[in-house]
MOPAC internal coordinates of N, CA, C and O (Angstrom, degrees):
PM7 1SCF
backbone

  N    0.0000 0     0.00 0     0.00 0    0    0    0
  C    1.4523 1     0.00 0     0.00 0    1    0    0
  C    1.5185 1   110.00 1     0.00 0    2    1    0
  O    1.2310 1   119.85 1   -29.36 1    3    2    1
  N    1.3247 1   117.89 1   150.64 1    3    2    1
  C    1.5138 1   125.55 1   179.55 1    5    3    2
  C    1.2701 1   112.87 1   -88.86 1    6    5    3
  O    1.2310 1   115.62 1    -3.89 1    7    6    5
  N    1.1099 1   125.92 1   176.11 1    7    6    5
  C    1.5338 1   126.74 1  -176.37 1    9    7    6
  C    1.7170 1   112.38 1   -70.65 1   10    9    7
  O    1.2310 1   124.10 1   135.70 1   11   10    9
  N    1.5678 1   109.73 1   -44.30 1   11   10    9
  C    1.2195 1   125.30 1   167.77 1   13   11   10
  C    1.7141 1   128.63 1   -64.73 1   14   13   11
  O    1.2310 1   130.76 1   166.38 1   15   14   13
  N    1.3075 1    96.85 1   -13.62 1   15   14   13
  C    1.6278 1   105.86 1   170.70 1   17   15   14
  C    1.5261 1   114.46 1   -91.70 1   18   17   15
  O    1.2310 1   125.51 1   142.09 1   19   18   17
  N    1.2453 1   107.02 1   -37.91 1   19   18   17
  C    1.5761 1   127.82 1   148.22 1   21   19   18
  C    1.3761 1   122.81 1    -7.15 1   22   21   19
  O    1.2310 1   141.46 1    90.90 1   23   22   21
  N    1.6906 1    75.95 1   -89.10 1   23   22   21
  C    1.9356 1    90.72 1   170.94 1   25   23   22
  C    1.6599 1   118.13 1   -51.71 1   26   25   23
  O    1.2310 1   133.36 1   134.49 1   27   26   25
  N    1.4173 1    91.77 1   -45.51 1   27   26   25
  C    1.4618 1    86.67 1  -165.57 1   29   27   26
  C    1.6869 1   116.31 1   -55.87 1   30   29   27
  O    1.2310 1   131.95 1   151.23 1   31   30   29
  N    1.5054 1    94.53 1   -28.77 1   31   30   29
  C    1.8573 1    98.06 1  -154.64 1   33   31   30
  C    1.6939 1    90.65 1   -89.52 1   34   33   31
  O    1.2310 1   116.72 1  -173.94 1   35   34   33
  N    1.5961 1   123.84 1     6.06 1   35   34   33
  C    2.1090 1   121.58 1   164.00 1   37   35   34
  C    1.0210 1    88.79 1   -85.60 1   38   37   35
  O    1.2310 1   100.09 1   177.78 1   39   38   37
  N    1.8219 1   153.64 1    -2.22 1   39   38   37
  C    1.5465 1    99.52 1  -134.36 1   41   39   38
  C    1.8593 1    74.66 1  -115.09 1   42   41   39
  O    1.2310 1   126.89 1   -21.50 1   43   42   41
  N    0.9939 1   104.34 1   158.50 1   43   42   41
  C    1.3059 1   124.07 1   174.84 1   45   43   42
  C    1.6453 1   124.30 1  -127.19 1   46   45   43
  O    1.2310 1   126.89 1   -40.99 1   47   46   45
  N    1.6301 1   104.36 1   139.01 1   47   46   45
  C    1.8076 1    93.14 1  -177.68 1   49   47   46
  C    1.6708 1   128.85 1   -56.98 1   50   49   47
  O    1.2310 1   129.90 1   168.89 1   51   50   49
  N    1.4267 1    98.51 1   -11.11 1   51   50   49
  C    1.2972 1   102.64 1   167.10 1   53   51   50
  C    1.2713 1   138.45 1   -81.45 1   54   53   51
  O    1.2310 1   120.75 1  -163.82 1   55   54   53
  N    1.3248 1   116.16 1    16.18 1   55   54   53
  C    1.5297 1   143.69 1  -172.63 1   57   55   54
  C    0.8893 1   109.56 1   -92.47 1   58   57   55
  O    1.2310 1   119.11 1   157.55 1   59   58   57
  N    1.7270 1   119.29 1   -22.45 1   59   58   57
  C    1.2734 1   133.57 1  -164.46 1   61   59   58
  C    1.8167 1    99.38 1   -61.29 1   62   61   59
  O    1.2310 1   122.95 1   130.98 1   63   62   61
  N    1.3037 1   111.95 1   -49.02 1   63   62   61
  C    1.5326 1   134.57 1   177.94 1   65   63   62
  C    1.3153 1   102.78 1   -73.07 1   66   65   63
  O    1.2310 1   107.84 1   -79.00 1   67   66   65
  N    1.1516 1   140.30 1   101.00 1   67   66   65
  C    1.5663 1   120.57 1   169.12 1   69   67   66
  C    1.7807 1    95.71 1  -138.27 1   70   69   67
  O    1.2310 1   133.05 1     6.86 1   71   70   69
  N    1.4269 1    92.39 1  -173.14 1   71   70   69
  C    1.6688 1    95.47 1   169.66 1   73   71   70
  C    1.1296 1   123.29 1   -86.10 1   74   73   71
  O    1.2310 1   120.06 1  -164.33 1   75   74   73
  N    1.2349 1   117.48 1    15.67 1   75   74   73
  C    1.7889 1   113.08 1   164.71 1   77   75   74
  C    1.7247 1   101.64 1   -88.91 1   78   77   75
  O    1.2310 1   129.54 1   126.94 1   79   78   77
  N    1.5533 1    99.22 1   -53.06 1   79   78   77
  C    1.5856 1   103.58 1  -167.25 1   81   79   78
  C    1.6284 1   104.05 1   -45.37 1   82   81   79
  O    1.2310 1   129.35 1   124.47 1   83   82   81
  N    1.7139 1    99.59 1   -55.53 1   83   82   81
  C    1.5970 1   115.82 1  -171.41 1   85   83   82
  C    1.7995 1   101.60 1   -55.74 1   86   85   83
  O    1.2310 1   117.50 1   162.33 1   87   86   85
  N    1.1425 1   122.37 1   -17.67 1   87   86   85
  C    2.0660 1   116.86 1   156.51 1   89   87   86
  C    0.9463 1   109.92 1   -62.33 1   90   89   87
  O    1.2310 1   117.75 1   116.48 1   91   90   89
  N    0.9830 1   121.89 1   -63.52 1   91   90   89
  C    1.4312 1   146.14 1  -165.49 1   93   91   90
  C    1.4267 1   113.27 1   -31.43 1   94   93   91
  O    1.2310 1   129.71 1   113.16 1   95   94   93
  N    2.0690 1    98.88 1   -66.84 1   95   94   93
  C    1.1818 1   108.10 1   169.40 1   97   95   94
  C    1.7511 1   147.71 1   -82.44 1   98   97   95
  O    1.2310 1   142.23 1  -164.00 1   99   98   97
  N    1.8119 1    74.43 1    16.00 1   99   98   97
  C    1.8268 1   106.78 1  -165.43 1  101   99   98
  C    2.0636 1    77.15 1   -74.81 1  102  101   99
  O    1.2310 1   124.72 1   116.73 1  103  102  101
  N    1.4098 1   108.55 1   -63.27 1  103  102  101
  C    1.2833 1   134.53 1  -133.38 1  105  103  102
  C    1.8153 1    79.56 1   -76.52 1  106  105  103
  O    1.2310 1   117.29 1   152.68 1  107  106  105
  N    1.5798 1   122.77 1   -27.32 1  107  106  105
  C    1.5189 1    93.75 1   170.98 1  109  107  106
  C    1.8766 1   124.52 1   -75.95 1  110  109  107
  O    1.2310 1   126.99 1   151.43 1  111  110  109
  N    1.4312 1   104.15 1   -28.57 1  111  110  109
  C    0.8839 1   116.69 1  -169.46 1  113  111  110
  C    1.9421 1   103.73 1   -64.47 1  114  113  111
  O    1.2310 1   127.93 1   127.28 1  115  114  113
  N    1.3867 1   102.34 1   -52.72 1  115  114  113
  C    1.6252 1   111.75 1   174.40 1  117  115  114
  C    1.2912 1    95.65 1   -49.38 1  118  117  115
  O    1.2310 1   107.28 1    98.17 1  119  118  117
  N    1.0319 1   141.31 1   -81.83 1  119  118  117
  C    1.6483 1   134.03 1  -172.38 1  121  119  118
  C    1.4779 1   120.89 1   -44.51 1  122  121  119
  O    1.2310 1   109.82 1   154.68 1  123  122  121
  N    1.5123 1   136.70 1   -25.32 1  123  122  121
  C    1.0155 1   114.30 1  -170.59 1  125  123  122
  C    1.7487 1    97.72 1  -137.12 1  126  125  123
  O    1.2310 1   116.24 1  -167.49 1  127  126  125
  N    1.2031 1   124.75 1    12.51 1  127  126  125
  C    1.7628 1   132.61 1   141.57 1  129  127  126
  C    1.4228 1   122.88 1  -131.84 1  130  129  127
  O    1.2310 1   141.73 1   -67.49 1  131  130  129
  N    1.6344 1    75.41 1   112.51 1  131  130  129
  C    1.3731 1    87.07 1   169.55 1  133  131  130
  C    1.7921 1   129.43 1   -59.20 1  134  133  131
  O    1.2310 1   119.95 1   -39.96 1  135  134  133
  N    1.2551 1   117.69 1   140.04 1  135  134  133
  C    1.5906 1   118.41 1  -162.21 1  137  135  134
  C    1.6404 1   127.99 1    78.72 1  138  137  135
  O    1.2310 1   132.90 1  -163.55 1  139  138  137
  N    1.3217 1    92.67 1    16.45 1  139  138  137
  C    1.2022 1    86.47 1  -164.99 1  141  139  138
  C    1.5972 1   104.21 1   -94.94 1  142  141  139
  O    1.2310 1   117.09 1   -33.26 1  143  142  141
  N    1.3243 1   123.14 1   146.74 1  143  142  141
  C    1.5236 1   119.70 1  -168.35 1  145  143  142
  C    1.5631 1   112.29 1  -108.41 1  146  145  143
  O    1.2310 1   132.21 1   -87.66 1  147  146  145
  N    1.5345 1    94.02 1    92.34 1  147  146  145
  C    1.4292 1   114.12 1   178.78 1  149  147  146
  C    1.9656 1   114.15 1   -29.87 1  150  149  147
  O    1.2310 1   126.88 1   125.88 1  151  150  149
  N    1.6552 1   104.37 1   -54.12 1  151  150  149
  C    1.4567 1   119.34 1  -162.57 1  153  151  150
  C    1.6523 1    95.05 1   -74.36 1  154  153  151
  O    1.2310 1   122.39 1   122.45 1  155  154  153
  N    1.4088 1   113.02 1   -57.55 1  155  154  153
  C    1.4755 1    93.98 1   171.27 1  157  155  154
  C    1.8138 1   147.38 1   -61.32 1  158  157  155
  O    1.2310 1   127.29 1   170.98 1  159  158  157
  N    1.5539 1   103.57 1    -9.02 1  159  158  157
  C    0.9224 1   122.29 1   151.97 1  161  159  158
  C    1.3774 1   131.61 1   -49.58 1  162  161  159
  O    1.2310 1   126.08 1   131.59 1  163  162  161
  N    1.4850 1   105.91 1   -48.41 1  163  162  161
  C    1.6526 1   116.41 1  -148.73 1  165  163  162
  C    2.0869 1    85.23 1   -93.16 1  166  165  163
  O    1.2310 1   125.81 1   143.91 1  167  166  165
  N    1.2888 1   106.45 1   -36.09 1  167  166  165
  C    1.3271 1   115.60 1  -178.87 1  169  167  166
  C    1.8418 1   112.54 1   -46.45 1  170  169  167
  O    1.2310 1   131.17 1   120.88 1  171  170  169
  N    0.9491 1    96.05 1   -59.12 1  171  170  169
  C    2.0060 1   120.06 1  -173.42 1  173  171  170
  C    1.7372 1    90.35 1   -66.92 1  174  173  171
  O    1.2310 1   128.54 1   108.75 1  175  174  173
  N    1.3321 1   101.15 1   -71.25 1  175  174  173
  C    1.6176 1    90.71 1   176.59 1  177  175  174
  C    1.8719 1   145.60 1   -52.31 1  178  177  175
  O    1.2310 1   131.29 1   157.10 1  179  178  177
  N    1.2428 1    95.82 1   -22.90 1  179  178  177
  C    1.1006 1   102.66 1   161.19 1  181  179  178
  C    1.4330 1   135.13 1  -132.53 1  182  181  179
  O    1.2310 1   125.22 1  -155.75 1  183  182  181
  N    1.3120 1   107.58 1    24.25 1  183  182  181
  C    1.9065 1   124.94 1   139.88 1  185  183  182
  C    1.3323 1   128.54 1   -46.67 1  186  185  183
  O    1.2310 1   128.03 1   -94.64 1  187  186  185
  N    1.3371 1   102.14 1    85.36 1  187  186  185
  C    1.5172 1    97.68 1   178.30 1  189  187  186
  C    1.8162 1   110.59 1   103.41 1  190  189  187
  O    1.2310 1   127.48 1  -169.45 1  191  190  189
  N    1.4278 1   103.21 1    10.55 1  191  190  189
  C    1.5903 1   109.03 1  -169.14 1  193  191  190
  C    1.5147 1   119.46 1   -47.39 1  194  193  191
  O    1.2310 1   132.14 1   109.97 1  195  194  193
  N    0.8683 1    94.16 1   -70.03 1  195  194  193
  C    2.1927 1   112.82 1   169.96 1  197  195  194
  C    1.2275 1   100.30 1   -34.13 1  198  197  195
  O    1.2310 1   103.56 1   120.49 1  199  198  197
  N    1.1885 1   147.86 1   -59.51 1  199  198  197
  C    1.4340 1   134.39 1  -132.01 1  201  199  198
  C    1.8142 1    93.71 1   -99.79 1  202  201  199
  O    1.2310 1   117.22 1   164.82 1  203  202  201
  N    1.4510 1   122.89 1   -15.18 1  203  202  201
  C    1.2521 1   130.85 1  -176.56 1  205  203  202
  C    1.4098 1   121.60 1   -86.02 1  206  205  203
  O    1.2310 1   124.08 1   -29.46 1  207  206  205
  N    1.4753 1   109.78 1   150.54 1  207  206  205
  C    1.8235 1    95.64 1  -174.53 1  209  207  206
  C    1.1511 1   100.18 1  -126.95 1  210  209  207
  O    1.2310 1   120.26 1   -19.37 1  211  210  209
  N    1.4926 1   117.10 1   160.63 1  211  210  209
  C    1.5282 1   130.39 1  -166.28 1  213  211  210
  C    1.3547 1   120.64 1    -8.27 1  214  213  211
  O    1.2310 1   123.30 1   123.33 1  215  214  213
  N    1.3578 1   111.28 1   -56.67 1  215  214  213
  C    1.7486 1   136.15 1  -168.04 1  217  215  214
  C    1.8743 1    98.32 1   -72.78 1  218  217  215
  O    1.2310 1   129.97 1   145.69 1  219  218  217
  N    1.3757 1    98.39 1   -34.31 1  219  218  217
  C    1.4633 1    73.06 1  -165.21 1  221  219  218
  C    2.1107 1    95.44 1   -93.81 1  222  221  219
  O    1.2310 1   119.05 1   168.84 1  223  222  221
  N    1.2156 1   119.42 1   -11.16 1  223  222  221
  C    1.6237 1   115.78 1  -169.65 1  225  223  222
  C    1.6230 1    95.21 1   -69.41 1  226  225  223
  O    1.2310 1   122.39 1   150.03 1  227  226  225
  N    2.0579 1   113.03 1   -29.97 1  227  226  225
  C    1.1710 1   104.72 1  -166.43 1  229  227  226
  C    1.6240 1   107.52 1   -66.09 1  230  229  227
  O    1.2310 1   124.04 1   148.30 1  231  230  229
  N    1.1447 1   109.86 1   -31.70 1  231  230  229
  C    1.8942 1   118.77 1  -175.40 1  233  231  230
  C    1.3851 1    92.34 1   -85.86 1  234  233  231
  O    1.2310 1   102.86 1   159.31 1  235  234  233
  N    1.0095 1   149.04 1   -20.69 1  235  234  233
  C    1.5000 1   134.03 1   142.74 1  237  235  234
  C    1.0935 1   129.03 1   -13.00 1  238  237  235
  O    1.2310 1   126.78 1   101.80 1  239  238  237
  N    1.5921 1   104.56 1   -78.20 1  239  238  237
  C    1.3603 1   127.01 1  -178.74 1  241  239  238
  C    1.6053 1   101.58 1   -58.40 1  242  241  239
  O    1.2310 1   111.88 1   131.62 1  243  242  241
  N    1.3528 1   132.90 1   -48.38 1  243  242  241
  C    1.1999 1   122.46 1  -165.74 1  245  243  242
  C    1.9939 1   106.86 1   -76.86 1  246  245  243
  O    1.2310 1   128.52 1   175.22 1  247  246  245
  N    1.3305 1   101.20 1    -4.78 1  247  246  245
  C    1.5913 1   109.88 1   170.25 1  249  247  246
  C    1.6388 1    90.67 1   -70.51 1  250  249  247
  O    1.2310 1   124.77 1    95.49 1  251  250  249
  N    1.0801 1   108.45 1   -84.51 1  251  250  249
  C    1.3468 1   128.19 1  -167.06 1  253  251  250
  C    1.5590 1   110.28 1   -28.97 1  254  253  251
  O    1.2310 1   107.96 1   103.77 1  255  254  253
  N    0.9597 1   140.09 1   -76.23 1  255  254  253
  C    1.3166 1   140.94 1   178.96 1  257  255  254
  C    1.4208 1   116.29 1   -62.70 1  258  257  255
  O    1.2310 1   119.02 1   167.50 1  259  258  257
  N    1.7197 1   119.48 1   -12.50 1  259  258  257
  C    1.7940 1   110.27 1   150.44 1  261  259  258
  C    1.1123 1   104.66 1   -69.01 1  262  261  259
  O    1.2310 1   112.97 1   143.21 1  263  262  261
  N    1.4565 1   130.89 1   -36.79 1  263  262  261
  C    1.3391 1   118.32 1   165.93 1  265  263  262
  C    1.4041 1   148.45 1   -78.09 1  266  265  263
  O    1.2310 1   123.63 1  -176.09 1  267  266  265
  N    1.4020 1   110.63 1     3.91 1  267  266  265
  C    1.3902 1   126.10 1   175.84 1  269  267  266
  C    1.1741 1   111.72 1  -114.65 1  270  269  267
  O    1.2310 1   114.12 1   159.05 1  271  270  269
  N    1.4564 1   128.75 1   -20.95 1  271  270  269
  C    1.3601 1   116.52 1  -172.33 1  273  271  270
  C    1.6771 1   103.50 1  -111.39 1  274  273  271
  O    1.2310 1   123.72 1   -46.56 1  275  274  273
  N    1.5263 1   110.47 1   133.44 1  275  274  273
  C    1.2639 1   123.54 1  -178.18 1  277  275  274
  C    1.6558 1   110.16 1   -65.44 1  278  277  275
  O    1.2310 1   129.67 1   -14.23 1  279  278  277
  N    1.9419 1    98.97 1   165.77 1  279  278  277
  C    1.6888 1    94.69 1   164.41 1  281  279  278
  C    1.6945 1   103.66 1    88.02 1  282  281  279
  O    1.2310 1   127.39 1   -11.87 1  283  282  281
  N    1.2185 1   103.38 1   168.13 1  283  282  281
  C    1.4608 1   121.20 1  -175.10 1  285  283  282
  C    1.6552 1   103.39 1   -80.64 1  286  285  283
  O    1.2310 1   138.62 1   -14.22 1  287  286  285
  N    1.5584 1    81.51 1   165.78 1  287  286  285
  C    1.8543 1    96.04 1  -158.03 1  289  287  286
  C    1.9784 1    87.89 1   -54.87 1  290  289  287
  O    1.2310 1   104.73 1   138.91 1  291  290  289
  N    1.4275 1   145.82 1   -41.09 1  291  290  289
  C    0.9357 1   163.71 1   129.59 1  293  291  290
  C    1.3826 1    92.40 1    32.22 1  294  293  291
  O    1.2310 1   129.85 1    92.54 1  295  294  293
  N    1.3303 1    98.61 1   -87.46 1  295  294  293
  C    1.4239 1   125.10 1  -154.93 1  297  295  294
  C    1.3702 1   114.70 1   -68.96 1  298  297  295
  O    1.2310 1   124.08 1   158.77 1  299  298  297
  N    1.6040 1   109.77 1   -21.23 1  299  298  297
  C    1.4849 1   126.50 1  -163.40 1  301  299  298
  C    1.5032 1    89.94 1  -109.74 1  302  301  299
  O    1.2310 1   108.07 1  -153.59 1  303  302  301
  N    1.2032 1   139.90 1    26.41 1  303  302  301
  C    1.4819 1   141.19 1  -172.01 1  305  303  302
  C    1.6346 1    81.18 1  -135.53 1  306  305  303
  O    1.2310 1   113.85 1   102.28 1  307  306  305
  N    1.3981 1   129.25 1   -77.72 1  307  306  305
  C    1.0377 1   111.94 1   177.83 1  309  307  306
  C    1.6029 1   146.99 1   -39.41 1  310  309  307
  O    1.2310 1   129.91 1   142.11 1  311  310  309
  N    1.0978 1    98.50 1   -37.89 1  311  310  309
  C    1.7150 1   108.99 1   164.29 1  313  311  310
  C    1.7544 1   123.10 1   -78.81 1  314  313  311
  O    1.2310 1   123.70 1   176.26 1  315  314  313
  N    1.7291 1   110.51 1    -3.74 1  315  314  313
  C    1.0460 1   120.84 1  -178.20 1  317  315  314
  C    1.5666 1   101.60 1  -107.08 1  318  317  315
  O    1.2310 1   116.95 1   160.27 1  319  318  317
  N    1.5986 1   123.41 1   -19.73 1  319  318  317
  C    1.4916 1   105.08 1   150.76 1  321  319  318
  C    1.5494 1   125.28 1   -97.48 1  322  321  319
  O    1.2310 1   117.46 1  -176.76 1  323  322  321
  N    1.3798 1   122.45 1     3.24 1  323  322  321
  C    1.1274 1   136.10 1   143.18 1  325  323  322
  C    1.5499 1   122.52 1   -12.83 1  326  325  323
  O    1.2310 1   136.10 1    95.51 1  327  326  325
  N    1.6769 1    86.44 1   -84.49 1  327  326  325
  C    1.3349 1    97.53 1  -179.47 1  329  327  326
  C    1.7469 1   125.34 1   -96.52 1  330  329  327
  O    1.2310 1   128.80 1  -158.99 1  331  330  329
  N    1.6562 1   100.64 1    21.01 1  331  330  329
  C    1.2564 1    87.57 1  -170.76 1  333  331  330
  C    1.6075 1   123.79 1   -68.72 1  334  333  331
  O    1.2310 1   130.51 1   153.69 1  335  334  333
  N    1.5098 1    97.33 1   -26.31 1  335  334  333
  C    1.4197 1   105.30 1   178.37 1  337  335  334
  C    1.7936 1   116.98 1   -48.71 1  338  337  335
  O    1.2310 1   115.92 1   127.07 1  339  338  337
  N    1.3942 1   125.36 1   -52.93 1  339  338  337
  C    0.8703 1   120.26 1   172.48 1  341  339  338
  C    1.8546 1   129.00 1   -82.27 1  342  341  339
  O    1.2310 1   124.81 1  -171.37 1  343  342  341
  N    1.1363 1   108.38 1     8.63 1  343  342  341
  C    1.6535 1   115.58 1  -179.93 1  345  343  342
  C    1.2481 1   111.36 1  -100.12 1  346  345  343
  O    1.2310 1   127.21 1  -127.97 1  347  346  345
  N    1.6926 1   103.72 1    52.03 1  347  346  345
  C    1.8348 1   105.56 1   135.75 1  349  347  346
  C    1.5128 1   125.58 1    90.57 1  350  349  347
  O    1.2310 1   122.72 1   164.61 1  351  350  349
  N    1.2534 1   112.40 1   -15.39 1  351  350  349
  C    1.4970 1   153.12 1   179.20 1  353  351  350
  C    1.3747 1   108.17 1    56.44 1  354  353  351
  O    1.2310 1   120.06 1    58.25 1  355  354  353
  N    1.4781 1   117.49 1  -121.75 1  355  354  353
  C    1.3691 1   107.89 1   176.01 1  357  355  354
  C    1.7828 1   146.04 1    52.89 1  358  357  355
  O    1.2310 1   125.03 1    21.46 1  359  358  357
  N    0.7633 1   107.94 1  -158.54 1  359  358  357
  C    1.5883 1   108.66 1   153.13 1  361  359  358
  C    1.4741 1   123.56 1   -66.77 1  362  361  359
  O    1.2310 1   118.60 1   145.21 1  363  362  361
  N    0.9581 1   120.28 1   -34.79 1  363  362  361
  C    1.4525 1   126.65 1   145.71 1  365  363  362
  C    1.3734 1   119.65 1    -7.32 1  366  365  363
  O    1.2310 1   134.58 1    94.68 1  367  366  365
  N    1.9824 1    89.40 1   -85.32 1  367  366  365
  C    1.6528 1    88.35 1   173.29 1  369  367  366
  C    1.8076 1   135.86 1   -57.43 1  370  369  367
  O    1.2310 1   134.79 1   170.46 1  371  370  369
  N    1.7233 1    89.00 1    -9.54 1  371  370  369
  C    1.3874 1    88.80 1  -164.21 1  373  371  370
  C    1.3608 1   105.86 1   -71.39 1  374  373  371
  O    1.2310 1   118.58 1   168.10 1  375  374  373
  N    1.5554 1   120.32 1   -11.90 1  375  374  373
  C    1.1999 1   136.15 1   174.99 1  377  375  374
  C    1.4646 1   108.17 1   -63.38 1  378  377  375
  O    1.2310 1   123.17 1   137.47 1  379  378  377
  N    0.8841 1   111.52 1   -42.53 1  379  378  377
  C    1.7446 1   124.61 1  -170.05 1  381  379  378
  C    1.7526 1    95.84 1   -71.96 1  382  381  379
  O    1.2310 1   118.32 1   146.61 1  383  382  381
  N    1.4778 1   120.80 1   -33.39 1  383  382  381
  C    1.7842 1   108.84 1  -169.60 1  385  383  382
  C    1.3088 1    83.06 1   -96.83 1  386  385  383
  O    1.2310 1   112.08 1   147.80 1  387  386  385
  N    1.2181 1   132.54 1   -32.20 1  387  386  385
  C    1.7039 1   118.07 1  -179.75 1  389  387  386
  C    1.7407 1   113.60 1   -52.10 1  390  389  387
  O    1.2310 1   128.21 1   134.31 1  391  390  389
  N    1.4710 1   101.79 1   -45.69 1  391  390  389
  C    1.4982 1    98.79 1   175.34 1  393  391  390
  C    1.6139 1   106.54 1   -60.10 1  394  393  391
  O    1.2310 1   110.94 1   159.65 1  395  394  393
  N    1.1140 1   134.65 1   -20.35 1  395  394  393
  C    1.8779 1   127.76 1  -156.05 1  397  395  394
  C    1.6479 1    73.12 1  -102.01 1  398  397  395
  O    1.2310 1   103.31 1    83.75 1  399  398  397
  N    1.0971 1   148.28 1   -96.25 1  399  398  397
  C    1.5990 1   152.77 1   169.65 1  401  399  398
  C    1.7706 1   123.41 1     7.88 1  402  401  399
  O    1.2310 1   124.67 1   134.88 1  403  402  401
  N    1.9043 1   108.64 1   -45.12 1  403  402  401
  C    0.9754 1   120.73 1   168.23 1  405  403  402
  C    1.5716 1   128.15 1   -75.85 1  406  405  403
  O    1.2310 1   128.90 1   129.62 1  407  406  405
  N    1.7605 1   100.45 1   -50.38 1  407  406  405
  C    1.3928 1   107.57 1  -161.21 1  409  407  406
  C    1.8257 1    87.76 1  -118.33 1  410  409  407
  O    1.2310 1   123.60 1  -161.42 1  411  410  409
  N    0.8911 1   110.69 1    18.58 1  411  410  409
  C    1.7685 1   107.17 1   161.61 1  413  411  410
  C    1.7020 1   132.28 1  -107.53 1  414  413  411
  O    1.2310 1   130.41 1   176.84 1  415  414  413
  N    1.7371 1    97.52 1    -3.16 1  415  414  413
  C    1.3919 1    87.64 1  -179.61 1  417  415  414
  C    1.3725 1   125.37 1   -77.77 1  418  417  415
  O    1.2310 1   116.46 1  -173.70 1  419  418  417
  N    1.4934 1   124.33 1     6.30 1  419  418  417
  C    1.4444 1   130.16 1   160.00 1  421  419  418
  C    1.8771 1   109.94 1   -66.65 1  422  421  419
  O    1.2310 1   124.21 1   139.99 1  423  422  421
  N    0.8328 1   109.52 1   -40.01 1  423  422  421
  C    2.0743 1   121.11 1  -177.81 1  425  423  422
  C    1.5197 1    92.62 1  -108.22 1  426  425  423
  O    1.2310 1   107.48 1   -70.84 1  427  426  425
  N    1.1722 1   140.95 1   109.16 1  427  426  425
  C    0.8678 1   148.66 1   173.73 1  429  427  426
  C    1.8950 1    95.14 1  -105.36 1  430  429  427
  O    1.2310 1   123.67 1   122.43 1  431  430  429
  N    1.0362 1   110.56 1   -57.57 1  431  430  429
  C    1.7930 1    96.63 1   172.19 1  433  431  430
  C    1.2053 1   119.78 1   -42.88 1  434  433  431
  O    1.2310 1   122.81 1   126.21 1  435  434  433
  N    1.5639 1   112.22 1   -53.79 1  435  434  433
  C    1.6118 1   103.68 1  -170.68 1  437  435  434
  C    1.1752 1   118.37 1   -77.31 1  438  437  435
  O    1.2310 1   113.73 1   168.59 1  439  438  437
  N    1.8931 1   129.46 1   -11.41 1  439  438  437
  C    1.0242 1   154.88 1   118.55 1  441  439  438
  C    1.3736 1   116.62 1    -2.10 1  442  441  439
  O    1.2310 1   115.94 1   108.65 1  443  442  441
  N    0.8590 1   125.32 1   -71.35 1  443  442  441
  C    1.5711 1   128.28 1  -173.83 1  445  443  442
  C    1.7097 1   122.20 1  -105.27 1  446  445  443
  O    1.2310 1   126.83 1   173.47 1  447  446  445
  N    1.9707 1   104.47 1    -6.53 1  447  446  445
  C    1.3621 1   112.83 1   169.13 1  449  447  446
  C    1.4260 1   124.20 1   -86.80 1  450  449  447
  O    1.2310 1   128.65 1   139.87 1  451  450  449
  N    1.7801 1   100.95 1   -40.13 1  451  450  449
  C    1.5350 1    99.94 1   176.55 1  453  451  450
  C    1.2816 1   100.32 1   -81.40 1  454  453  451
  O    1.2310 1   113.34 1   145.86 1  455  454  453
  N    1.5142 1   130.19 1   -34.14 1  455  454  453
  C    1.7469 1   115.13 1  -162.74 1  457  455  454
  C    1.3663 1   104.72 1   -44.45 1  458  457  455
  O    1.2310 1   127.36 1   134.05 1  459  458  457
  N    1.6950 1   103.45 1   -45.95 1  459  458  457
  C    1.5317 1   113.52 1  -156.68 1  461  459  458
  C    1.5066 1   116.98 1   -93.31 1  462  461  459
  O    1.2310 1   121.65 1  -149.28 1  463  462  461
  N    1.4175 1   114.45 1    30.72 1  463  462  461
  C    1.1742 1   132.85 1   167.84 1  465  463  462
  C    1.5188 1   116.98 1   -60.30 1  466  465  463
  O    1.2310 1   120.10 1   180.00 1  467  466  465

């Protein structure tokens, strides 16, 4: 095997989520909500990272940012289509509709009005 077949045959779809991406998307959220707690973010999100697979890093992320971003589910819907444009796309985002999916089925209007902005 080559070095490049190598890589290819570790890499797993769950890599897609890792702790670079999860910076990444610390550093959109810090830039475009205010209060939002970068360190507790990155903490929740990557507790336990490795042992998790795609499906569950994506409900991760939507842990993580009920827990980092201040204010009512409202407010935490708004700063989560805020920044969706720039958070990375992918599975990523799927993190971002997992949070509206998880912690939105009490507002189901604002649920399905701001997502679909």
């Amino acid at each position: 095997m080559t070095a490049s077949t190598d890589a290819t045959a570790s890499y797993q779809l769950k890599d897609l989520i890792s702790p670079a991406t999860l910076r990444a998307l610390a550093e959109v959220f810090t830039d475009t909500a205010p209060g939002f707690q970068h360190k507790r973010f990155l903490a929740v999100a990557t507790d336990g990272l490795d042992a998790l697979s795609i499906m569950q890093r994506v409900h991760r992320v939507a842990e993580a940012l009920d827990a980092a971003l201040p204010g009512s589910f409202g407010a935490k819907l708004d700063a989560v289509v805020a920044a969706a444009p720039r958070a990375g796309g992918s599975f990523m985002n799927m993190g971002l509709c997992d949070f509206v999916a998880s912690f939105g089925l009490h507002d189901p209007a604002a649920s399905l009005t701001r997502s679909s902005a």
